[in-house]
ZAMARGU-4260 file (C-alpha; in steps of 0.2 Angstrom, whole numbers, plus 5000, padded with zeros to 4 digits):
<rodrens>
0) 4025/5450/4473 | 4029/5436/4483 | 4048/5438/4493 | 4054/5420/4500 | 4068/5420/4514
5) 4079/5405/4517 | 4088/5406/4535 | 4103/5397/4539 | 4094/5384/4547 | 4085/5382/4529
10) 4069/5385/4537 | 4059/5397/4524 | 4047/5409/4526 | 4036/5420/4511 | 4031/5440/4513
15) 4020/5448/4501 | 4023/5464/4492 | 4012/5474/4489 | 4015/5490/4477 | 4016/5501/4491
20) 4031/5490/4499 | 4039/5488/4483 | 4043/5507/4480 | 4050/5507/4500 | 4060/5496/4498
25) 4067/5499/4482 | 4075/5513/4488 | 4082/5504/4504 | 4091/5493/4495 | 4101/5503/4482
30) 4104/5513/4503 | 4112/5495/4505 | 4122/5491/4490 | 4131/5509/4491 | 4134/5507/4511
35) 4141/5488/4508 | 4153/5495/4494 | 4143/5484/4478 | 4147/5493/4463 | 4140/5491/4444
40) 4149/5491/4430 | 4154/5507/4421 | 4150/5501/4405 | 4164/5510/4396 | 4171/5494/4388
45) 4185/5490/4402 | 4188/5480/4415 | 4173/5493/4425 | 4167/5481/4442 | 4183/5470/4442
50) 4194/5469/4457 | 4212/5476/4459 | 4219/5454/4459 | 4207/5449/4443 | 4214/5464/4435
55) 4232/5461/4436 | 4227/5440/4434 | 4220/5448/4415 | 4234/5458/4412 | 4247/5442/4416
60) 4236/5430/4403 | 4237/5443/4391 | 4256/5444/4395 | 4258/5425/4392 | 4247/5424/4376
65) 4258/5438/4369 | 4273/5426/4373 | 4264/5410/4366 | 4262/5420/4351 | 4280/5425/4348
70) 4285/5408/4353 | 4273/5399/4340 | 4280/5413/4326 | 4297/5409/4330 | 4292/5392/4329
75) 4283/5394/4313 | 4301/5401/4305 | 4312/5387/4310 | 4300/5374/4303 | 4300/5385/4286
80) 4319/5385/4287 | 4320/5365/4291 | 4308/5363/4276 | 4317/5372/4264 | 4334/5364/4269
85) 4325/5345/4267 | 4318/5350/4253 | 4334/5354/4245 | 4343/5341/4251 | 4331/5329/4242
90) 4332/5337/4226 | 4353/5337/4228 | 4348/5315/4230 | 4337/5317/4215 | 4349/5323/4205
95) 4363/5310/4210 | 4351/5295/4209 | 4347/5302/4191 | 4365/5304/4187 | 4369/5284/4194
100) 4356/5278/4184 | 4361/5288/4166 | 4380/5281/4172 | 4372/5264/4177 | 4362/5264/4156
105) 4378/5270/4148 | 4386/5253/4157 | 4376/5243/4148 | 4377/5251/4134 | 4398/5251/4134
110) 4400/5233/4142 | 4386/5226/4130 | 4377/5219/4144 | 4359/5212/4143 | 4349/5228/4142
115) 4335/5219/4148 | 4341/5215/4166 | 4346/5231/4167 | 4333/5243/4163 | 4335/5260/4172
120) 4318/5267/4160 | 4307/5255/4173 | 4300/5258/4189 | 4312/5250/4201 | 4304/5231/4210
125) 4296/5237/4228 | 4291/5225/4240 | 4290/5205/4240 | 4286/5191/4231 | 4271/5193/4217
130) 4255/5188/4220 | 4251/5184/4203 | 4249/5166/4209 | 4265/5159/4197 | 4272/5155/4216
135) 4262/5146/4229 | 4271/5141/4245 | 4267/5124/4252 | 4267/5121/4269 | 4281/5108/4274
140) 4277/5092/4282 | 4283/5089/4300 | 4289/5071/4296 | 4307/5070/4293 | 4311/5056/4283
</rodrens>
């Protein structure tokens, strides 16, 4: 096994391994990780390996999602309640448009008025002029006479 050291510098330099270095040195270095304090994870399915900071970093994101949660829940309600009150309040406007336009057809029944101006059974106009090409607009000349 080929082992390459960089230096500070950047200057490298390659040992070989042989097999007989390999099972010396193994041992050396798990000597080194315990000495420096390098720990593995336990593998017990916490937070095994982290530091005491990154720990209480996790618990304070946890803590803020828990209140992003709550806040969208509560959020979640009001816009129900908003709903439900708009959509009542449309239905109360439905209902008194539907009550104008009985009173407005009973007008023209009592005041014998030309039922064919005002008939409340059609679809109300919406919008501009027709485009069924009856009307045309002409542009004006810019002479004045």
């Amino acid at each position: 096994m080929k082992v390459v050291i960089i230096s500070r510098s950047g200057a490298t330099r390659a040992v070989q391994l042989h097999r007989r270095h390999f099972f010396g040195i193994v041992p050396l270095i798990a000597l080194a990780l315990v000495v420096t304090g390098w720990s593995l994870p336990t593998g017990s399915g916490g937070l095994g390996g982290l530091t005491t900071s990154e720990t209480v970093a996790i618990d304070r994101w946890r803590a803020g999602i828990l209140e992003d949660t709550q806040h969208l829940d509560e959020l979640r309600r009001q816009f129900v309640a908003e709903s439900e009150a708009q959509g009542k309040l449309l239905a109360r406007m439905e209902a008194r448009l539907l009550r104008m336009e009985a009173f407005g057809a009973r007008m023209v029944e009592t005041a014998a008025l030309d039922p064919t101006e005002f008939d409340f059974a059609d679809a109300p106009a919406v919008g501009g002029a027709s485009n069924s090409g009856q009307w045309s607009i002409q542009p004006r000349s810019r002479e004045r006479n």
